[in-house]
N, C-alpha and C positions, 0 to 999 in steps of 0.2 A: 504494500500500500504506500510505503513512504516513498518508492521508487516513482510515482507518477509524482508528484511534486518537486522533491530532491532528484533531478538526473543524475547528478554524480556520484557513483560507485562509492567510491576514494570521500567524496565528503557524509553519505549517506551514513557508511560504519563507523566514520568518527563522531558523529554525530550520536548516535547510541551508544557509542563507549562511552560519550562523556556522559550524554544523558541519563544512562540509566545506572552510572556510576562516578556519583558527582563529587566525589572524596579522592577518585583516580589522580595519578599524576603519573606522567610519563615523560620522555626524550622521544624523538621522533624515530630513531631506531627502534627502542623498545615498542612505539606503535604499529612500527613496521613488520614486525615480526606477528605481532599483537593479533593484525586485522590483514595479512597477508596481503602488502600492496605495497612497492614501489616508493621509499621514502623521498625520491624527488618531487615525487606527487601529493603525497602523506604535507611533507614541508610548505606547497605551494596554497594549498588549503587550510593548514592553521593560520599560516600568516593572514588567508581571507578571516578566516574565523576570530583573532586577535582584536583585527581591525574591526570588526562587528560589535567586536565585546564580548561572545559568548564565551572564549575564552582568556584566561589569562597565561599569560608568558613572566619565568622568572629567568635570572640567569643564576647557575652554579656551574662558577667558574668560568671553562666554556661551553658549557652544557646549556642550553635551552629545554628548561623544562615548564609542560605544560597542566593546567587544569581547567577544571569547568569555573566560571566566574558566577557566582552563587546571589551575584545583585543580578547576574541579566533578567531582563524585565518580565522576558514570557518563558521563562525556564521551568516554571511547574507545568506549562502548556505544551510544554517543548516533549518534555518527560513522559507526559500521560498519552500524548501523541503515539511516541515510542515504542509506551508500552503495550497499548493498545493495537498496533500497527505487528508488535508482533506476536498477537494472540490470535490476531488472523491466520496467521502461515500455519501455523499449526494445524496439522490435517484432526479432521473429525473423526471422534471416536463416535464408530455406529455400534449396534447391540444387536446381536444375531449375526 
């Protein structure tokens, strides 16, 4: 469901990592691994996402590391979106 909205693959997963794990924090390697995609790609979309505000960027050391930004404004709308988006995929258990 979230794919007809969000096109993008690469921002779609990042988007439910953080969303549905709002305490996470990562390097763009570790999300790379994380959500199995290409960290020049991974890289190219937080920086969108920084800029948005959804999330937040620290530096350790030289490390850029990321989180969910916990004032963004429609982040509980964001979340239940999420979560509800992936109750659908779930195939139906039938009886019989």
């Amino acid at each position: 469901m979230l794919d007809t909205f969000i096109t993008s693959r690469v921002r779609r997963k990042i988007i439910v990592v953080f969303a549905k794990y709002p305490d996470f924090k990562t390097h763009v390697r570790g999300l790379a691994k994380l959500i199995k995609e290409d960290p020049g790609n991974i890289q190219r979309e937080l920086t969108r996402m920084v800029d948005g505000k959804f999330l937040i960027m620290t530096k350790k050391g030289n490390t850029r590391i990321y989180q969910t930004n916990k004032q963004f404004p429609i982040l509980k709308e964001l979340q239940s979106i999420v979560i509800k988006s992936q109750k659908g995929n779930k195939p139906n258990k039938t009886i019989g």
